[in-house]
mmCIF file as Biopython writes it, N, C-alpha, C and O atoms, coordinates in Angstrom:
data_model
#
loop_
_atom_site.group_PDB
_atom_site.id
_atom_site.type_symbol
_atom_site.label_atom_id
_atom_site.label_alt_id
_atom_site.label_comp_id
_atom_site.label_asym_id
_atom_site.label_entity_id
_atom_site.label_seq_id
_atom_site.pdbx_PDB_ins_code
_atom_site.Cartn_x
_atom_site.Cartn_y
_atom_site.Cartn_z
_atom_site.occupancy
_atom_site.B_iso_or_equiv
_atom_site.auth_seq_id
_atom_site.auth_asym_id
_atom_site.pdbx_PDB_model_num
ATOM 1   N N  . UNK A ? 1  ? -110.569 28.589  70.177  1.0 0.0 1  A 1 
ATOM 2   C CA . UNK A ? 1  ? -110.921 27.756  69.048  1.0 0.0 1  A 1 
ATOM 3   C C  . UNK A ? 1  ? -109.804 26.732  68.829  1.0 0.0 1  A 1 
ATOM 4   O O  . UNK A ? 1  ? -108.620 26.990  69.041  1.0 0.0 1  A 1 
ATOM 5   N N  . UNK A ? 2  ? -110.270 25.521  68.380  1.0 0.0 2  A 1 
ATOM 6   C CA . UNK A ? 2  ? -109.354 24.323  67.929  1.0 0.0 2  A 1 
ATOM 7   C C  . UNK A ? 2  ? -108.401 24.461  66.721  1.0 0.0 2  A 1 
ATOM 8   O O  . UNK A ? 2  ? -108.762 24.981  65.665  1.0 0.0 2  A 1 
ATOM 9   N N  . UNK A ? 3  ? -107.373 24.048  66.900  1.0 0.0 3  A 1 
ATOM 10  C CA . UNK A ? 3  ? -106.558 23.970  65.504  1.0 0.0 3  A 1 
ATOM 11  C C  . UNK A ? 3  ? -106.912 22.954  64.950  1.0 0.0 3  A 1 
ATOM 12  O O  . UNK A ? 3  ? -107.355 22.177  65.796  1.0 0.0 3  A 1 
ATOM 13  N N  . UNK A ? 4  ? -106.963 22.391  63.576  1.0 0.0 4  A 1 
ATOM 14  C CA . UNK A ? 4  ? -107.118 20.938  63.263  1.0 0.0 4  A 1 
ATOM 15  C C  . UNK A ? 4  ? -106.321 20.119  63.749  1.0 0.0 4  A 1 
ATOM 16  O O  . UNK A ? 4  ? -106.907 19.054  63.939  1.0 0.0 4  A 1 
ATOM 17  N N  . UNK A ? 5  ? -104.861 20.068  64.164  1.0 0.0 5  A 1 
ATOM 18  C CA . UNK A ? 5  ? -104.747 19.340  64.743  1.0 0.0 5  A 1 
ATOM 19  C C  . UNK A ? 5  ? -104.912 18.829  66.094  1.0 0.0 5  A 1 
ATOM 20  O O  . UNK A ? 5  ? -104.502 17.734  66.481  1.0 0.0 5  A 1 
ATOM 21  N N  . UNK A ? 6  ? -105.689 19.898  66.954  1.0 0.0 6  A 1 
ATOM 22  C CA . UNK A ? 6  ? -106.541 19.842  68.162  1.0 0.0 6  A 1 
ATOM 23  C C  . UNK A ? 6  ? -107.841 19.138  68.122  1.0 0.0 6  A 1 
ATOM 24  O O  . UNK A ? 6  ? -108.283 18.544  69.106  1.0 0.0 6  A 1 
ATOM 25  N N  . UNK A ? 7  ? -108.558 19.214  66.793  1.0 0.0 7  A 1 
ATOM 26  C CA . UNK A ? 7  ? -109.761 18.446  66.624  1.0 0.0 7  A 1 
ATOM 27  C C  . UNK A ? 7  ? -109.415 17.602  66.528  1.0 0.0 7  A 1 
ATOM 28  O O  . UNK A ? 7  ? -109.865 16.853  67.395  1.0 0.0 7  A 1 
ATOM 29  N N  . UNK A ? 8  ? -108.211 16.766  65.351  1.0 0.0 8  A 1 
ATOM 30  C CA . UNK A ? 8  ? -108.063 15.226  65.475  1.0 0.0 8  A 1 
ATOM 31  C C  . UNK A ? 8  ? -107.947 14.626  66.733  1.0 0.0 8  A 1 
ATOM 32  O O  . UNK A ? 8  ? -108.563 13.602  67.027  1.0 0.0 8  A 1 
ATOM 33  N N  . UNK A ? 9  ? -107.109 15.275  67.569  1.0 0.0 9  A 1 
ATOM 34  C CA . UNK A ? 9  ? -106.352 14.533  68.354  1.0 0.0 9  A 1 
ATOM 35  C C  . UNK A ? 9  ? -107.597 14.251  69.383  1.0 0.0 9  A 1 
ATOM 36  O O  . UNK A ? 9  ? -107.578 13.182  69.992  1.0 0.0 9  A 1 
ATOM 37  N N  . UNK A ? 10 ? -108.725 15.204  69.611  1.0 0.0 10 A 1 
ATOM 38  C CA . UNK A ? 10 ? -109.947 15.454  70.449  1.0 0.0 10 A 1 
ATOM 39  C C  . UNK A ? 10 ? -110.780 14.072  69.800  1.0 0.0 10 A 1 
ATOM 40  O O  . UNK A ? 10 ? -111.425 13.245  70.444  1.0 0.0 10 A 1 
ATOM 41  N N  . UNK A ? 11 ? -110.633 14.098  68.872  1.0 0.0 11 A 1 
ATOM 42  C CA . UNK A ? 11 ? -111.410 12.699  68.001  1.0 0.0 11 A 1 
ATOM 43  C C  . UNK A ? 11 ? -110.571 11.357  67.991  1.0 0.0 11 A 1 
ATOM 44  O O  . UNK A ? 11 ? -111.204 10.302  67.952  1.0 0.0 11 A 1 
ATOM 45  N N  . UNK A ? 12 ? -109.808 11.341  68.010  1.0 0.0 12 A 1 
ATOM 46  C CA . UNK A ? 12 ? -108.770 10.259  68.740  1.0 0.0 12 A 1 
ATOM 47  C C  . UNK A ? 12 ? -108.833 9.750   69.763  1.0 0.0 12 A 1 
ATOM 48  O O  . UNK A ? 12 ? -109.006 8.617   70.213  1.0 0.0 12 A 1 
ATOM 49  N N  . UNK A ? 13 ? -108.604 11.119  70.246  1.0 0.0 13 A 1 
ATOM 50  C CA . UNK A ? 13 ? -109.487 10.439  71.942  1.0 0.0 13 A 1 
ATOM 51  C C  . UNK A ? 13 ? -110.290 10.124  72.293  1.0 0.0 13 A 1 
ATOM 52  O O  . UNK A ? 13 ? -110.375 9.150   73.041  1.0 0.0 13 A 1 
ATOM 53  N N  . UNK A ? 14 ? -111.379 10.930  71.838  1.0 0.0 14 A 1 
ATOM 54  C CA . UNK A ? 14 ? -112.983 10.534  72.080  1.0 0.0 14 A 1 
ATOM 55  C C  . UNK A ? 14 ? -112.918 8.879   71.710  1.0 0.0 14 A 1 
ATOM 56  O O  . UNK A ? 14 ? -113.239 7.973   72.479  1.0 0.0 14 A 1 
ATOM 57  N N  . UNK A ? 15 ? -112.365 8.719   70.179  1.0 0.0 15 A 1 
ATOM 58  C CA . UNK A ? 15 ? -112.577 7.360   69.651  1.0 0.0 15 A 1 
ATOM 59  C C  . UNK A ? 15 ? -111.804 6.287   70.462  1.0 0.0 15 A 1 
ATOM 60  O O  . UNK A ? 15 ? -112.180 5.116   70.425  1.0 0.0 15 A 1 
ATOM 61  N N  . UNK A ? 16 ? -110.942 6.594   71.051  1.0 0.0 16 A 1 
ATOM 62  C CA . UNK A ? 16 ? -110.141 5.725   71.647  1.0 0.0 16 A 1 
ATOM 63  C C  . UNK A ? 16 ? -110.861 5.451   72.896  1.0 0.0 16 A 1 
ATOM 64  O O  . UNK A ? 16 ? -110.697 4.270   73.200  1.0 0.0 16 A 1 
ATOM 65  N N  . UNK A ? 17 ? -111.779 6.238   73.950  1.0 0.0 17 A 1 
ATOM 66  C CA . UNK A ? 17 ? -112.583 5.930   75.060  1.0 0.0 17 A 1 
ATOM 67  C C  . UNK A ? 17 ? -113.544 4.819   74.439  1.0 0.0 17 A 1 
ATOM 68  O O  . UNK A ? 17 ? -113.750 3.719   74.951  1.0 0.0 17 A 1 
ATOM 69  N N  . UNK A ? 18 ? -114.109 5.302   73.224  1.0 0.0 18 A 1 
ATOM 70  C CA . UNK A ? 18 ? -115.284 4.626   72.676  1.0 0.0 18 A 1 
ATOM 71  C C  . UNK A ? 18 ? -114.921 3.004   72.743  1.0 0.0 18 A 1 
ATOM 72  O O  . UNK A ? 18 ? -115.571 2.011   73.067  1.0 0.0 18 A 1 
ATOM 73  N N  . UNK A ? 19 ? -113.798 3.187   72.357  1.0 0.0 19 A 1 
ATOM 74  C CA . UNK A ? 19 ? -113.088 1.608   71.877  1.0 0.0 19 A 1 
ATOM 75  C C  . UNK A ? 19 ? -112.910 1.025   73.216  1.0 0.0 19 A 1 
ATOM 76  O O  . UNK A ? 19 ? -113.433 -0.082  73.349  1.0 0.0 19 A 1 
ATOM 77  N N  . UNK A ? 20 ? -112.249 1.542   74.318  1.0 0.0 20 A 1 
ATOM 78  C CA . UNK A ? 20 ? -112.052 0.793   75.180  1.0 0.0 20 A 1 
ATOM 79  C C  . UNK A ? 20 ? -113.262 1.007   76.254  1.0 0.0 20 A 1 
ATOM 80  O O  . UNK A ? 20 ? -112.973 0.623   77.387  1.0 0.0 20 A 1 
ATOM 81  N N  . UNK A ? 21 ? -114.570 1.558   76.088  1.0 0.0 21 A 1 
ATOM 82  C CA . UNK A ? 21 ? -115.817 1.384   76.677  1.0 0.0 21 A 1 
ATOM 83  C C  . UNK A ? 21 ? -116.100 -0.219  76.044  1.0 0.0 21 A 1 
ATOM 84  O O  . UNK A ? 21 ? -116.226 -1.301  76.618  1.0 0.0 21 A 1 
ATOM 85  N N  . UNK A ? 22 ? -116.136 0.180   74.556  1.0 0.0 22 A 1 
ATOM 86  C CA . UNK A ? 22 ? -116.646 -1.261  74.223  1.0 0.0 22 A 1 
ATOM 87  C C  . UNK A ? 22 ? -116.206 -2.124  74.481  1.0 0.0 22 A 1 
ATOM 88  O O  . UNK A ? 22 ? -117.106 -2.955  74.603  1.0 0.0 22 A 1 
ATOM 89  N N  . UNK A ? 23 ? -114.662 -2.834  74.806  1.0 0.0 23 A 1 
ATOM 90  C CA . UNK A ? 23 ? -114.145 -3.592  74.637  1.0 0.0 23 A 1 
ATOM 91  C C  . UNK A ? 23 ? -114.319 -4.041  76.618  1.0 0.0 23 A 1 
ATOM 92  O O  . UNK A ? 23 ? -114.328 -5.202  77.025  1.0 0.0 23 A 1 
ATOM 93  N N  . UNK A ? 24 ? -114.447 -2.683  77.613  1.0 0.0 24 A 1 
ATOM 94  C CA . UNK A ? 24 ? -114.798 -3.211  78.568  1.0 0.0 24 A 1 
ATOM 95  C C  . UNK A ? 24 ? -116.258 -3.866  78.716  1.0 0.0 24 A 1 
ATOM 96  O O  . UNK A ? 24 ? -116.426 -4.468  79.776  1.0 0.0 24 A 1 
ATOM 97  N N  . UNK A ? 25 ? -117.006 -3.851  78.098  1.0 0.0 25 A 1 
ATOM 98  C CA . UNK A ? 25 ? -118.271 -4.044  78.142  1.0 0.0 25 A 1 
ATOM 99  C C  . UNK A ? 25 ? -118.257 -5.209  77.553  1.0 0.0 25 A 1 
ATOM 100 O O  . UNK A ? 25 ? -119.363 -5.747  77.505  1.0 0.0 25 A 1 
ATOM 101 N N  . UNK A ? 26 ? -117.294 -5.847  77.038  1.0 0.0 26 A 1 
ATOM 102 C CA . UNK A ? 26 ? -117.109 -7.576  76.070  1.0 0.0 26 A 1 
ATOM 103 C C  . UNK A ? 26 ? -116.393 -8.260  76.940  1.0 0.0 26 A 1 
ATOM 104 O O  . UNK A ? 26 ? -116.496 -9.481  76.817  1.0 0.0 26 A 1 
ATOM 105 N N  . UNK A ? 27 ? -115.480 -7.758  78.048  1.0 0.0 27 A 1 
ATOM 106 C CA . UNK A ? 27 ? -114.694 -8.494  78.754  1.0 0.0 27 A 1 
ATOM 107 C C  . UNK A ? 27 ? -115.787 -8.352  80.026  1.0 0.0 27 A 1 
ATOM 108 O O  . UNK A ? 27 ? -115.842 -9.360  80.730  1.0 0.0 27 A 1 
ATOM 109 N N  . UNK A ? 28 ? -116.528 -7.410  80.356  1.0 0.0 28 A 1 
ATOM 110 C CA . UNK A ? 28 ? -117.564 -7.652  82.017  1.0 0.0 28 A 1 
ATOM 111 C C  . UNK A ? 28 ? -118.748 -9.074  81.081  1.0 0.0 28 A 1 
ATOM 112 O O  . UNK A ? 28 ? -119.145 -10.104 81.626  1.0 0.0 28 A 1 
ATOM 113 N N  . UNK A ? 29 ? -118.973 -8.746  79.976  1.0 0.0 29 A 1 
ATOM 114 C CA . UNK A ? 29 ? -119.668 -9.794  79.070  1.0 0.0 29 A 1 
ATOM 115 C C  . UNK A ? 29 ? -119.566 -11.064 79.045  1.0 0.0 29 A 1 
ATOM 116 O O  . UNK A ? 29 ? -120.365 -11.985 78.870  1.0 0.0 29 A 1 
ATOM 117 N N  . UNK A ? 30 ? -118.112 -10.961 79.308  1.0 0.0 30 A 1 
ATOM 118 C CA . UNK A ? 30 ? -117.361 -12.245 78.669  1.0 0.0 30 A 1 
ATOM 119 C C  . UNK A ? 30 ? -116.903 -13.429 80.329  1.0 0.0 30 A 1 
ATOM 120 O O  . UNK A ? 30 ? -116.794 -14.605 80.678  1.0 0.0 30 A 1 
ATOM 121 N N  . UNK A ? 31 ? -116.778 -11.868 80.879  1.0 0.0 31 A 1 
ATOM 122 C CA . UNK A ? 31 ? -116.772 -12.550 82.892  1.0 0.0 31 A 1 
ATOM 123 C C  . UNK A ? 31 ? -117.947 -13.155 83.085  1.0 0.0 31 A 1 
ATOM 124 O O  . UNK A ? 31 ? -117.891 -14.321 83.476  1.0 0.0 31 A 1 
ATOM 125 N N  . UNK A ? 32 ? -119.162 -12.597 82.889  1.0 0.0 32 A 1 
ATOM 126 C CA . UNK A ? 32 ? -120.347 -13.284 83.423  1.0 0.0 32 A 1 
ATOM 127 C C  . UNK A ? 32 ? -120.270 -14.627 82.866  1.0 0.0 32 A 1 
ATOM 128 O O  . UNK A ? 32 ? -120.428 -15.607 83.594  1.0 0.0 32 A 1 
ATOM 129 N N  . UNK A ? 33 ? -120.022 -14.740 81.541  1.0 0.0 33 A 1 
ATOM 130 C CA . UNK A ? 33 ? -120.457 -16.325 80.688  1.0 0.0 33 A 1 
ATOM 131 C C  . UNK A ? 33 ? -119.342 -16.778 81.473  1.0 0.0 33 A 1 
ATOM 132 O O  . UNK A ? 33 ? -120.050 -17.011 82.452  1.0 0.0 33 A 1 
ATOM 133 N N  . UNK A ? 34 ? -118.505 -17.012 81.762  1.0 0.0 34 A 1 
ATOM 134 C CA . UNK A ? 34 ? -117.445 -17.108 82.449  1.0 0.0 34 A 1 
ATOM 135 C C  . UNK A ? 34 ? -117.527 -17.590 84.011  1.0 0.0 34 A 1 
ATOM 136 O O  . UNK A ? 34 ? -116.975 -18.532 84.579  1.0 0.0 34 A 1 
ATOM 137 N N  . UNK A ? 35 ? -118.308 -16.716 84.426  1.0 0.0 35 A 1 
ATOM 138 C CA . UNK A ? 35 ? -119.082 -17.137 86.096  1.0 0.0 35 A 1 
ATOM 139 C C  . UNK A ? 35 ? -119.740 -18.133 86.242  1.0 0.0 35 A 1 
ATOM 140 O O  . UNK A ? 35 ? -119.634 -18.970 87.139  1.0 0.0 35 A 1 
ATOM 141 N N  . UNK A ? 36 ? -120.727 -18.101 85.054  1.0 0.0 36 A 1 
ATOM 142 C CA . UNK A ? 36 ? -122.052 -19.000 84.800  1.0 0.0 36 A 1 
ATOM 143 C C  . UNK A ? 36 ? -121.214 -20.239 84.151  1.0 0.0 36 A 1 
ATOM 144 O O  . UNK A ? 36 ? -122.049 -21.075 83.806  1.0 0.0 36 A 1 
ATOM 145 N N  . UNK A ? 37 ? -120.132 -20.611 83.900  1.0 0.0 37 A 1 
ATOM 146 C CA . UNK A ? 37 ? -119.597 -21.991 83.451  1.0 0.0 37 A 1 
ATOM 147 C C  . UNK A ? 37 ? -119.126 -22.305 84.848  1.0 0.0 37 A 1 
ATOM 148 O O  . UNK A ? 37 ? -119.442 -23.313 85.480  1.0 0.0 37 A 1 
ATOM 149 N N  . UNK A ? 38 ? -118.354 -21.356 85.252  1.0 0.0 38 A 1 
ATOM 150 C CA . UNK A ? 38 ? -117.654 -22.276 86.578  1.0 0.0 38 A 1 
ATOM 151 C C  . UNK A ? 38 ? -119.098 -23.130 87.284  1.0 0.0 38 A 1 
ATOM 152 O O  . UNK A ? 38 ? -119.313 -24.341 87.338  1.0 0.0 38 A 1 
ATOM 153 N N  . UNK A ? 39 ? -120.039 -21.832 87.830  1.0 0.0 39 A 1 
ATOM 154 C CA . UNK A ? 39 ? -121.033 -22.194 88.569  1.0 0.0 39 A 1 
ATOM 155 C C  . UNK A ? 39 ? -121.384 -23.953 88.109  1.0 0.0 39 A 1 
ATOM 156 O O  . UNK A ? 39 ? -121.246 -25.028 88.692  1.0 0.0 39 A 1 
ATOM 157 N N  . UNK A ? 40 ? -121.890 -23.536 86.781  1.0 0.0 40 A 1 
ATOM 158 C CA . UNK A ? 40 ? -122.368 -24.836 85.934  1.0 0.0 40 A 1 
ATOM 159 C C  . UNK A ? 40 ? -121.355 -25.942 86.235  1.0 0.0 40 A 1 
ATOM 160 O O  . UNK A ? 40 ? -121.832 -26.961 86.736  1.0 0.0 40 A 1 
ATOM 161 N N  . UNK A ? 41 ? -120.165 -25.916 86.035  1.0 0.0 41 A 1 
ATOM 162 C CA . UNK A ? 41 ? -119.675 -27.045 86.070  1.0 0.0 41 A 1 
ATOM 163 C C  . UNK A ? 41 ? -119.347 -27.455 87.696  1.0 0.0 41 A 1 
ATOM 164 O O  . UNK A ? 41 ? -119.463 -28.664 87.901  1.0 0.0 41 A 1 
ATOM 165 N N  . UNK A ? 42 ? -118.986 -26.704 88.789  1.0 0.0 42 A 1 
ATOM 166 C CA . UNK A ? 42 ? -119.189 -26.730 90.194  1.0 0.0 42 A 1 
ATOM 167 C C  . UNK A ? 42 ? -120.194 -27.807 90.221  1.0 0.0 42 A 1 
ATOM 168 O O  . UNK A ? 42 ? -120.060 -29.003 90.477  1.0 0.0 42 A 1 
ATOM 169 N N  . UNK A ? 43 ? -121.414 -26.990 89.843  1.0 0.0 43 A 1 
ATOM 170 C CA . UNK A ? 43 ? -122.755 -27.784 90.413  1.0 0.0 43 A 1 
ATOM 171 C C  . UNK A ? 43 ? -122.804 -29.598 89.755  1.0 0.0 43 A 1 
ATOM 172 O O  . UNK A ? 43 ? -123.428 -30.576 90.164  1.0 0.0 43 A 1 
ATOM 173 N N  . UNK A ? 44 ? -121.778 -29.411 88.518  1.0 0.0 44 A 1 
ATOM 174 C CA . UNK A ? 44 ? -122.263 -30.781 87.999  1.0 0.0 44 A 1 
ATOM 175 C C  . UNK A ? 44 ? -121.226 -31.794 88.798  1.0 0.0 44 A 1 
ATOM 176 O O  . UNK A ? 44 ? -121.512 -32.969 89.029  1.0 0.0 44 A 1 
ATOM 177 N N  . UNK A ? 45 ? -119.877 -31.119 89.218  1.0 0.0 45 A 1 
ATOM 178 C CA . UNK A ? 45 ? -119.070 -32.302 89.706  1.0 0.0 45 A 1 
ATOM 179 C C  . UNK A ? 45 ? -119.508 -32.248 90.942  1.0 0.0 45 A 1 
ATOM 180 O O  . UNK A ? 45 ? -118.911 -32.967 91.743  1.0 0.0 45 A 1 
ATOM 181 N N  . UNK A ? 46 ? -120.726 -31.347 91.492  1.0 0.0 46 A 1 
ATOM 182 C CA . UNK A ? 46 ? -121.162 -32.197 92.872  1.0 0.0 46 A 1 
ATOM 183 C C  . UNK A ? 46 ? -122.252 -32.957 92.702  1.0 0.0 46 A 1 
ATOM 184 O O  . UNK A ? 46 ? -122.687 -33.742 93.545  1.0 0.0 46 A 1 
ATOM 185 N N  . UNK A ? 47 ? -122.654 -32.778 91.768  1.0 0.0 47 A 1 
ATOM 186 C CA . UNK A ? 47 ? -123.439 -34.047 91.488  1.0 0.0 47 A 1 
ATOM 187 C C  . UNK A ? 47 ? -123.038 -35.448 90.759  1.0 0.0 47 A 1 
ATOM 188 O O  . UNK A ? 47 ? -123.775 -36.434 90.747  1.0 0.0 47 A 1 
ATOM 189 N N  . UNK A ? 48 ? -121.597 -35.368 90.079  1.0 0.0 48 A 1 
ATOM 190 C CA . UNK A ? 48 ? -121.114 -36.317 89.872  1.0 0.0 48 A 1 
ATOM 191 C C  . UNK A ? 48 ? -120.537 -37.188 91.442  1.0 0.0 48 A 1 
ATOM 192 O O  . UNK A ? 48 ? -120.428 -38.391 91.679  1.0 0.0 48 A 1 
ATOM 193 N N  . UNK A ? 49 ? -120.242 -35.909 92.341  1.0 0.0 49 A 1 
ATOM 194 C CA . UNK A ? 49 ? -119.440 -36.659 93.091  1.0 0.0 49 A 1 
ATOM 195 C C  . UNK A ? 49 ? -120.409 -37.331 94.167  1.0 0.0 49 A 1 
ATOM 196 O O  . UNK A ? 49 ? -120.079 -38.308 94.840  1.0 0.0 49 A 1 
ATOM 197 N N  . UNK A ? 50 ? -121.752 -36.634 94.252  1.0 0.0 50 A 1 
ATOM 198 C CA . UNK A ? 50 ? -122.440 -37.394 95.012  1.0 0.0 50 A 1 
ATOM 199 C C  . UNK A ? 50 ? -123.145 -38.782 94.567  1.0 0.0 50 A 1 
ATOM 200 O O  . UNK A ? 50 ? -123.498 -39.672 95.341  1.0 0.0 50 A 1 
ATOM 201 N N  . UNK A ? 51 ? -123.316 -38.780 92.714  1.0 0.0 51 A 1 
ATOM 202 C CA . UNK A ? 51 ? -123.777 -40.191 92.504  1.0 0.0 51 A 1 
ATOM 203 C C  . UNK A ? 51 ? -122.648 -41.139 92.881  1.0 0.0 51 A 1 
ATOM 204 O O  . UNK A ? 51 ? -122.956 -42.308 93.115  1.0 0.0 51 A 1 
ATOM 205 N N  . UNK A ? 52 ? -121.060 -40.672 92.988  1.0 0.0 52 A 1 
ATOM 206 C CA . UNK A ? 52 ? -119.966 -41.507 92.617  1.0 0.0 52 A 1 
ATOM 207 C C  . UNK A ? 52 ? -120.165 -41.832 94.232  1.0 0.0 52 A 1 
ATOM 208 O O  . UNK A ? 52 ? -119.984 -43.045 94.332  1.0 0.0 52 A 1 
ATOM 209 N N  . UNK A ? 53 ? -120.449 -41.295 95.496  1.0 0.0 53 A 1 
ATOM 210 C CA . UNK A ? 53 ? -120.395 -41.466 96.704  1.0 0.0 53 A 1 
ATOM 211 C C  . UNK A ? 53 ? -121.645 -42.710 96.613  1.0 0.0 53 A 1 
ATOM 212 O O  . UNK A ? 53 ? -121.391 -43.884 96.883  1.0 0.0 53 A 1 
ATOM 213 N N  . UNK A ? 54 ? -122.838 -42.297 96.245  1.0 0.0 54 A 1 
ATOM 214 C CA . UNK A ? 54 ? -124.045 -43.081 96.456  1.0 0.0 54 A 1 
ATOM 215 C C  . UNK A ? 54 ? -123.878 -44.679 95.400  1.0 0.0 54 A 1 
ATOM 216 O O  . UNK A ? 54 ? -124.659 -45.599 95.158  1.0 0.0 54 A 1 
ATOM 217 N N  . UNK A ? 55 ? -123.000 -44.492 95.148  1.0 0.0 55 A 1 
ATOM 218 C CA . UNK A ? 55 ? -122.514 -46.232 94.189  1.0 0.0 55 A 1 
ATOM 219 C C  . UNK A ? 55 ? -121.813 -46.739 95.345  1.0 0.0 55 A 1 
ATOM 220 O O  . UNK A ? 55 ? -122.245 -47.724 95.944  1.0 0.0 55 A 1 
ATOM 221 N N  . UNK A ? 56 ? -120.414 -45.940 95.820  1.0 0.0 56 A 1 
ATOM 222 C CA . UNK A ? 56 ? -119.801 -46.390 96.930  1.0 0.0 56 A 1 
ATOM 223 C C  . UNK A ? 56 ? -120.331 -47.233 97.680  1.0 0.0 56 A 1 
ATOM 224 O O  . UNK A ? 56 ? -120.078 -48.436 97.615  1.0 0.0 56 A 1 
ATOM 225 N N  . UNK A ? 57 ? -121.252 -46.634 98.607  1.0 0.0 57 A 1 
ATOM 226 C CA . UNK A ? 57 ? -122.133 -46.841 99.414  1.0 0.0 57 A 1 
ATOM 227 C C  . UNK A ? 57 ? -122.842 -48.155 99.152  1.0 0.0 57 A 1 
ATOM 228 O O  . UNK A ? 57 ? -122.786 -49.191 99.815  1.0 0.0 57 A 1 
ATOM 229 N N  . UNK A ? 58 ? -123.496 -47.904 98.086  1.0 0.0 58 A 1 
ATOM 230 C CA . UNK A ? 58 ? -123.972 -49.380 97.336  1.0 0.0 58 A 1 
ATOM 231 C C  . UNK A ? 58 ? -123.047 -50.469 97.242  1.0 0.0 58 A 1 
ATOM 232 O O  . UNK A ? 58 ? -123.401 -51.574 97.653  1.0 0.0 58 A 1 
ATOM 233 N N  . UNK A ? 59 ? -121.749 -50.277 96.687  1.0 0.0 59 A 1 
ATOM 234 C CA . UNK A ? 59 ? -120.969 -51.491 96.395  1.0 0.0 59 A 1 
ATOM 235 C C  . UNK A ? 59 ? -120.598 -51.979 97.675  1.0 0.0 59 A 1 
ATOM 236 O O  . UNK A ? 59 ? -120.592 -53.203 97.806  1.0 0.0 59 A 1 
ATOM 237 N N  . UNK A ? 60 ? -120.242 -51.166 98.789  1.0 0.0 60 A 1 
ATOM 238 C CA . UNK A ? 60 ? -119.660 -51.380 100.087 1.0 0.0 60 A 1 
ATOM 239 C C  . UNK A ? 60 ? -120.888 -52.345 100.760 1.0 0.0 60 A 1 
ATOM 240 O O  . UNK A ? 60 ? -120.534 -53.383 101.318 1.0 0.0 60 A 1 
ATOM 241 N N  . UNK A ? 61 ? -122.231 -52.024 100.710 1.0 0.0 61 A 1 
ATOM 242 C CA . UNK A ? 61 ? -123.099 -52.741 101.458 1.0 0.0 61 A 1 
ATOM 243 C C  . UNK A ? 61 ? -123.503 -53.270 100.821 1.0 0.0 61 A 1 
ATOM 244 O O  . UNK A ? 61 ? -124.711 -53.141 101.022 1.0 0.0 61 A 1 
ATOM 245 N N  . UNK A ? 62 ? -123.215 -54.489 99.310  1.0 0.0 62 A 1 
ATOM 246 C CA . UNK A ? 62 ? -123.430 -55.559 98.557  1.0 0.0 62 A 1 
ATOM 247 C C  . UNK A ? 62 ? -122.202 -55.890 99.340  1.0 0.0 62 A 1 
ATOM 248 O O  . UNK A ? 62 ? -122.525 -56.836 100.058 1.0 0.0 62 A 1 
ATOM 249 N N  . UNK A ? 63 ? -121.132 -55.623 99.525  1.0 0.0 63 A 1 
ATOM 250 C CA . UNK A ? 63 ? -119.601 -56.336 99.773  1.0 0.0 63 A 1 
ATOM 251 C C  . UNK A ? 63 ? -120.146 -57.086 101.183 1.0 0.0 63 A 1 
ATOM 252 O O  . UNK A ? 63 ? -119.872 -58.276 101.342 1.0 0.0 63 A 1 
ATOM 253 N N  . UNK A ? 64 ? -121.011 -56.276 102.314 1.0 0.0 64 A 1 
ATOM 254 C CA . UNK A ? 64 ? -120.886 -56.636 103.604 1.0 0.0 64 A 1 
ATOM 255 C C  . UNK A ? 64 ? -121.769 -57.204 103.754 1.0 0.0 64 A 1 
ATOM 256 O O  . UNK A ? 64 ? -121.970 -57.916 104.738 1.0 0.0 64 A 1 
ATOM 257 N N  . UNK A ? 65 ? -123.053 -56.930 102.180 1.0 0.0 65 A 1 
ATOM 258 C CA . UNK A ? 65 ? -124.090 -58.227 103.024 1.0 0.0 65 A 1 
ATOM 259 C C  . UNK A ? 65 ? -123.568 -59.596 102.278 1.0 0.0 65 A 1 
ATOM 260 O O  . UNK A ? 65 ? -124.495 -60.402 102.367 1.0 0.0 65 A 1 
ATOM 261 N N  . UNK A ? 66 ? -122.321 -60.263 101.491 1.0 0.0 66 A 1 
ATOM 262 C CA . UNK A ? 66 ? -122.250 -61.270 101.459 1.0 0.0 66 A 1 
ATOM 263 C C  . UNK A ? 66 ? -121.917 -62.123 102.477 1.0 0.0 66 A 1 
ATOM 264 O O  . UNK A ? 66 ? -121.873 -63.337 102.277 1.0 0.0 66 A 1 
#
């Protein structure tokens, strides 16, 4: 049988897993939104960089058909 101070400390602990279950479950949470920005912004500076290529392209062959 538990002493009381065997139950606290058993409830301490328990509570202390609880806490750092949750807190892993806000940081794997917090990675995904996290994934999904890089992705997002990846995808937009290749599409910035391909309109910025496809102007290039344009200005270069206005330059050569004068």
């Amino acid at each position: 049988m538990l002493s009381g101070n065997e139950k606290r400390l058993k409830t301490l602990e328990t509570d202390n897993i609880q806490l750092h279950e949750k807190r892993l479950k806000t940081l794997e949470t917090d990675n995904i939104q996290l994934q999904n920005n890089l992705a997002a912004t990846e995808h937009a500076k290749s599409n910035a960089e391909a309109e910025r290529d496809a102007l290039q392209d344009e200005i270069s062959n206005n330059s050569a058909a004068k």
